[in-house]
C-alpha positions as CSV (number, residue, x, y, z in Angstrom):
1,X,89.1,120.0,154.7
2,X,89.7,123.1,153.6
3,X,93.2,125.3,153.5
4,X,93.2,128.3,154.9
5,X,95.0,131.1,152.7
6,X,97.2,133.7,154.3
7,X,97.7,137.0,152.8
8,X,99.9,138.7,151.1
9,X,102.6,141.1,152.4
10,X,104.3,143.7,151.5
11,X,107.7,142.4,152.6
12,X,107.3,139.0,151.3
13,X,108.6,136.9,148.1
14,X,106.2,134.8,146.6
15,X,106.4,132.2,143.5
16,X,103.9,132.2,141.0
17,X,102.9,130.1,138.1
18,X,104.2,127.5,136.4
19,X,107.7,128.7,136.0
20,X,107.5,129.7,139.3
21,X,108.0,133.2,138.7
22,X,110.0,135.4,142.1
23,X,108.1,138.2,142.7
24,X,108.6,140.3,145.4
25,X,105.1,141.0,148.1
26,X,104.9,144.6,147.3
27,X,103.1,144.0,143.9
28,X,100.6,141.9,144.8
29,X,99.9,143.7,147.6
30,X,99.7,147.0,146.1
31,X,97.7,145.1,143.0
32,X,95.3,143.3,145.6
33,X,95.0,147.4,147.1
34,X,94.3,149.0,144.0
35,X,91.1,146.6,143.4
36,X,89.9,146.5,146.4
37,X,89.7,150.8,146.2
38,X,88.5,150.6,142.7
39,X,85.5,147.9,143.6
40,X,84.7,150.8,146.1
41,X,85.2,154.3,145.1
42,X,84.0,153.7,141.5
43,X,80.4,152.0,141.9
44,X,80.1,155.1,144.6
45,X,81.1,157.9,142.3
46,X,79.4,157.2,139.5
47,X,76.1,156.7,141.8
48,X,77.1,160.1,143.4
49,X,77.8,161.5,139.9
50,X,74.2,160.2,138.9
51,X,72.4,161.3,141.6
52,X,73.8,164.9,140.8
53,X,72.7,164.7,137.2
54,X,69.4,164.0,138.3
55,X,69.0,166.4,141.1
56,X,69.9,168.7,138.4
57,X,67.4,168.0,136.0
58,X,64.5,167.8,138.6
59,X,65.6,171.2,139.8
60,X,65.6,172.7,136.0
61,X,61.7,171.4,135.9
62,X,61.5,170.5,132.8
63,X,60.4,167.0,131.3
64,X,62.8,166.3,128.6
65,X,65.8,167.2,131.2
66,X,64.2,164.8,133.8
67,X,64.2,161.9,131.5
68,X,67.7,162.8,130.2
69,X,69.2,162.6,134.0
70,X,67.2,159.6,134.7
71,X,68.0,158.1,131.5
72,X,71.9,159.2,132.9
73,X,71.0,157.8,136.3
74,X,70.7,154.4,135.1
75,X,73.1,153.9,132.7
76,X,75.9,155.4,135.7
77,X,73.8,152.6,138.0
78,X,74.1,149.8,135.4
79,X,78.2,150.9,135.0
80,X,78.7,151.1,138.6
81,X,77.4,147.7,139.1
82,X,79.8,146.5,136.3
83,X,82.9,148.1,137.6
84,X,82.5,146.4,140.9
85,X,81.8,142.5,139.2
86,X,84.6,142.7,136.4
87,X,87.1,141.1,138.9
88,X,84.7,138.5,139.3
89,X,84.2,138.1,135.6
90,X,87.4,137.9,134.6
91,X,87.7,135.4,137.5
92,X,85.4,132.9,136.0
93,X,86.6,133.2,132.8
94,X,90.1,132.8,133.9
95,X,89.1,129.4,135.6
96,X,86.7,128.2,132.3
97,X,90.0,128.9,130.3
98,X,92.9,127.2,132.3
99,X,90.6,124.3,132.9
100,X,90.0,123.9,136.7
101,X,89.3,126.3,139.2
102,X,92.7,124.9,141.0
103,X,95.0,125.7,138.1
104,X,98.2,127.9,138.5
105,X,96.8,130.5,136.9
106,X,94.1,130.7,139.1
107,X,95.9,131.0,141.7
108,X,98.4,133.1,140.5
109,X,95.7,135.5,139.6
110,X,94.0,135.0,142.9
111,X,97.1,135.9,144.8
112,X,96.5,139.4,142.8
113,X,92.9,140.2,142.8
114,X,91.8,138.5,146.2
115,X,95.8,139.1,148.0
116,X,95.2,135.2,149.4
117,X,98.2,132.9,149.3
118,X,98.6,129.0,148.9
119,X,101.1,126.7,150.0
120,X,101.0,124.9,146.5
121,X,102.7,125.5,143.7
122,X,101.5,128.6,142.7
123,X,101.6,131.7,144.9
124,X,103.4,130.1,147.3
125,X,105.4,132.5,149.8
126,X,108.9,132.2,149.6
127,X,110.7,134.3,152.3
128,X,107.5,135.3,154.9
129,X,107.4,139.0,155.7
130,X,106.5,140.4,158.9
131,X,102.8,140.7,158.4
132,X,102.8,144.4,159.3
């Protein structure tokens, strides 16, 4: 059966790791925010940004621009695509280094990236916010 993680709020206290670390809600949550904007904004920028270099270069008409911007195209594709899987990356490297995918500092770190919360040891909610 599996547990169903809550998420975390800005007006909570949750422990995390080991030592069982107080921090207060607003960090993870604004932590958790931050990734989720940068997993979107950035992989659409830099497509944006490369679809502009190219429209550039196919405008100017000339051969060695074209291949230059599409050449730029694909490198901004290949980053964009990056940017949005490094928080999975560093996920599954995380759980290959502490050992098991149900460490504490997996879930610790999942209480950060993915804003979830456990009722185990780590990332465990202290004093429940509201939920607003």
């Amino acid at each position: 059966m599996f547990l169903e993680a809550s998420k975390v709020v800005m007006d909570g206290t949750y422990s995390c790791g080991i030592n069982n670390l107080d921090i207060p809600g607003a960090f993870p949550y604004l932590v958790h925010n931050a990734i989720v904007i940068i997993k979107i904004v950035v992989p659409i920028l830099l497509i944006i940004f490369g679809m502009l270099d190219l429209g550039k270069a196919v405008i100017a008409s000339k051969e060695d621009e074209i291949k230059k911007g599409q050449q730029t195209f694909i490198k901004r594709i290949v980053a964009a695509v990056i940017v949005f899987f490094v928080f999975q990356i560093v996920q599954i490297v995380i759980g290959f280094v502490s050992g098991s995918s149900k460490s504490t500092v997996t879930r610790c770190m999942e209480c950060f990236i993915n804003g979830t919360v456990d009722d185990e040891k780590a990332c465990a909610e202290i004093s429940p916010g509201t939920g607003d």
